[in-house]
SEDO-220901 format. One line per field, with one value per atom (N, C-alpha, C): residue number from 1; atom name; x, z, y. Coordinates in steps of 0.02 Angstrom, whole numbers, plus 50000, padded with zeros to 5 digits. Atoms other than C-alpha are relative to their C-alpha. Example, Ala and Ser with C-alpha at 12.3 -4.5 7.8 and 13.67 -1.06 7.14 Angstrom:
2
resi = c(1|1|1|2|2|2)
name = c(N|CA|C|N|CA|C)
X = c(50045|50615|50045|49958|50684|49961)
Z = c(50000|50390|50000|49997|50357|50037)
Y = c(49941|49775|50060|49941|49947|50055)
END
This chain:
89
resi = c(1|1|1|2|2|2|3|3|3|4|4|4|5|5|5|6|6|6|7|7|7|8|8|8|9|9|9|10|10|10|11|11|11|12|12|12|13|13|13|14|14|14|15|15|15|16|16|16|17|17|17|18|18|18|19|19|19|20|20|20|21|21|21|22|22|22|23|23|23|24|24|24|25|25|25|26|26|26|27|27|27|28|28|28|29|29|29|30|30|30|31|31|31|32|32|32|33|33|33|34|34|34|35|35|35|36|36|36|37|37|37|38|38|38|39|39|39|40|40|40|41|41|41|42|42|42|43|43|43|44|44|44|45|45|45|46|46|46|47|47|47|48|48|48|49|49|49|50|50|50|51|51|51|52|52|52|53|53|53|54|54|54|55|55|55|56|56|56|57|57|57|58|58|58|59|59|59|60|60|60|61|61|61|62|62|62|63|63|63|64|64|64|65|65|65|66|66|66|67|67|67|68|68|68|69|69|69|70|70|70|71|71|71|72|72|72|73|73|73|74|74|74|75|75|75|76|76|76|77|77|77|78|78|78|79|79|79|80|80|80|81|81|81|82|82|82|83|83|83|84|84|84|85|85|85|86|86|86|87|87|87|88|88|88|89|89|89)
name = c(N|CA|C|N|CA|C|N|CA|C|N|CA|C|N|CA|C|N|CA|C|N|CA|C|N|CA|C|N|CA|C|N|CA|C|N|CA|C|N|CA|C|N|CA|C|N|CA|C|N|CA|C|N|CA|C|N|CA|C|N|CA|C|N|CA|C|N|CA|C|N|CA|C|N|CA|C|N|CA|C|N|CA|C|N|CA|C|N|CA|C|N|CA|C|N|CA|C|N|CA|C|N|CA|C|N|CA|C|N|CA|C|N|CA|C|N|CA|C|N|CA|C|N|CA|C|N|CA|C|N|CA|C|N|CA|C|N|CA|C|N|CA|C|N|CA|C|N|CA|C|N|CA|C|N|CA|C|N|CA|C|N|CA|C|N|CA|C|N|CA|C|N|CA|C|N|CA|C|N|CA|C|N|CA|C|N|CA|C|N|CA|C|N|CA|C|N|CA|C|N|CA|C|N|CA|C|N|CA|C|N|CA|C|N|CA|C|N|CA|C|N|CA|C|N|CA|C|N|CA|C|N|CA|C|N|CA|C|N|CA|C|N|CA|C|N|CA|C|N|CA|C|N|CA|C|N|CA|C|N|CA|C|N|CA|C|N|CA|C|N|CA|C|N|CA|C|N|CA|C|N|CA|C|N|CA|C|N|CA|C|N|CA|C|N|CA|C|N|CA|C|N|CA|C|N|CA|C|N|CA|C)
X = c(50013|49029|49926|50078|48871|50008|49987|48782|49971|50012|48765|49934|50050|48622|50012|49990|48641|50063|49947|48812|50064|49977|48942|50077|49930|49114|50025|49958|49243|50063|49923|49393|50017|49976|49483|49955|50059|49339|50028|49994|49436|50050|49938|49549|49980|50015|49546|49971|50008|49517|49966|50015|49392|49952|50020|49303|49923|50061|49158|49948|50059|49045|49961|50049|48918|50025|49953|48971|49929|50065|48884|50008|50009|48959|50041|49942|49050|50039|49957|49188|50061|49967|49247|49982|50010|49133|50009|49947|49209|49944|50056|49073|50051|49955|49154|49959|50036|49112|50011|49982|49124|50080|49935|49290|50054|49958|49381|49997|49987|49311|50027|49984|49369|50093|49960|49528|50049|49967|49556|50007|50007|49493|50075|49911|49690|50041|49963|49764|49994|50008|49690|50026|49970|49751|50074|49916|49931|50014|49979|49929|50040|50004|49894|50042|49926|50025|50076|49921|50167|50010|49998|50117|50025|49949|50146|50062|49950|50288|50057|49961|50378|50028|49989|50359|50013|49941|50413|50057|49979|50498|50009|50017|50413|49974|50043|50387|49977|50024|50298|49933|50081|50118|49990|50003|50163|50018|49982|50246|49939|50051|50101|49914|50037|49982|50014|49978|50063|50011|50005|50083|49921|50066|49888|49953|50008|49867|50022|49974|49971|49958|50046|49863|49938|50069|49698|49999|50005|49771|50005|49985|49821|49935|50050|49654|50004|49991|49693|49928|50065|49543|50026|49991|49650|49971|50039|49521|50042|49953|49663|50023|49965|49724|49950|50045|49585|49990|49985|49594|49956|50064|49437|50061|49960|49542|50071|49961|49705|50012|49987|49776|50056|49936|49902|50037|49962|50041|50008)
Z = c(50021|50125|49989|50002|50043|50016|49988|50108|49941|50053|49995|50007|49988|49984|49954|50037|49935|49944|50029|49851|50011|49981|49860|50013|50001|49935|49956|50063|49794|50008|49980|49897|49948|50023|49798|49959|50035|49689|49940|50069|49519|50004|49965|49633|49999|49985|49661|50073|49907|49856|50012|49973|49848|50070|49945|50000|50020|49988|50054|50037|49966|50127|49968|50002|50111|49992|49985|50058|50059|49953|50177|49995|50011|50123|49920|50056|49964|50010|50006|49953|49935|50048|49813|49932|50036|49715|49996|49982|49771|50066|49914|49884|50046|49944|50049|50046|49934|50185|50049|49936|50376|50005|49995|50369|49970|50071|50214|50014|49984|50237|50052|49932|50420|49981|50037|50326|49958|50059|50174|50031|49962|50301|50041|49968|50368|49965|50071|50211|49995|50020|50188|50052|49937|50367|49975|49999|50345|49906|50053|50162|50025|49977|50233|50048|49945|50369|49968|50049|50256|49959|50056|50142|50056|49950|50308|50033|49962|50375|49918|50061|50194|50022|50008|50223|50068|49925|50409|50032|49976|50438|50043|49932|50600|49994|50048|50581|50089|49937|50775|49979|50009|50710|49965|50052|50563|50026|49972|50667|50049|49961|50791|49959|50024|50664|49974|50036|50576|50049|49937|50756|50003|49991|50761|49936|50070|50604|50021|49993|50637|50085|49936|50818|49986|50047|50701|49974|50055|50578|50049|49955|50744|50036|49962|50831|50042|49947|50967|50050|49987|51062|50063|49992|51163|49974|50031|51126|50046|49972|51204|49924|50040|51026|49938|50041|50938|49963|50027|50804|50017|49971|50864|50084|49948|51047|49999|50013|50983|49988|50009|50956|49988|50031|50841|50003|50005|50847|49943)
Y = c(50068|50358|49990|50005|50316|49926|50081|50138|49984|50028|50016|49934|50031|49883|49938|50039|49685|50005|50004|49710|49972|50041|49584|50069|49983|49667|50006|50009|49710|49986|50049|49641|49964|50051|49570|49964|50032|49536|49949|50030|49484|49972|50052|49355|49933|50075|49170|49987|49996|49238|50065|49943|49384|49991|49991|49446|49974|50015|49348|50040|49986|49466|50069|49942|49598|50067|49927|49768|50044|49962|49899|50061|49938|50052|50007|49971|50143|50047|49929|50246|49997|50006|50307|49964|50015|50229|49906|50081|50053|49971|50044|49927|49973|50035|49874|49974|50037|49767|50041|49961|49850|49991|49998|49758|50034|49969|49812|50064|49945|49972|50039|49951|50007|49980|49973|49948|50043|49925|50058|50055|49917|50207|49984|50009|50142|50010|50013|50137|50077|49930|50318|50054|49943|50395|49972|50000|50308|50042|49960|50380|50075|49931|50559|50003|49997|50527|50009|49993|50491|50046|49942|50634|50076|49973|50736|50005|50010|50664|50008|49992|50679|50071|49960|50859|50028|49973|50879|49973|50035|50750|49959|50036|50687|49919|50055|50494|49971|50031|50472|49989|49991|50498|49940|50057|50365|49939|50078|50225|49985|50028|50242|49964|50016|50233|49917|50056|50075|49959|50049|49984|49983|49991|50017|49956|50071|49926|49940|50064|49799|49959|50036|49748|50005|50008|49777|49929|50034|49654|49932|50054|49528|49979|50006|49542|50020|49985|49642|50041|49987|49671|50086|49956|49832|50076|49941|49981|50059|49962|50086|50035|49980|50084|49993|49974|50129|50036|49915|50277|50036|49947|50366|49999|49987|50363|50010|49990|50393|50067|49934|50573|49993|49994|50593|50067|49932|50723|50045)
END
């Protein structure tokens, strides 16, 4: 991720509701805020999960991940379920 400097988020940029804040890094070429980006970097592990679990068939790594999202997206202040402290199978 390169950082980025004075660049408005691209959330949702070309919406009636894009992302009010500060990008702070790029990836991919794409400005993100801390939020968005600690985001997409979710979007990009459950990708890579499902592209695994297609091909073994194990879906424990993917439902834990997608619970882990879903108490991100709630506010869950539990750093139990953190992906840096997490260990996936």
């Amino acid at each position: 991720m390169a950082e980025v400097k004075s660049a408005p988020c691209q959330v949702r940029s070309k919406t009636g509701n894009p992302c009010p804040r500060r990008a702070e890094v790029e990836i991919l070429g794409v400005a993100f805020c801390g939020a968005c980006a600690r985001e997409q970097e979710a979007y990009f592990a459950i990708a890579e999960l499902a592209d695994e679990e297609a091909q073994d068939f194990r879906s424990e790594a993917l439902a834990e991940a997608l619970e882990r999202m879903r108490r991100v997206r709630a506010g869950s202040t539990d750093l139990s379920l953190d992906a840096d402290t997490v260990v996936l199978a």
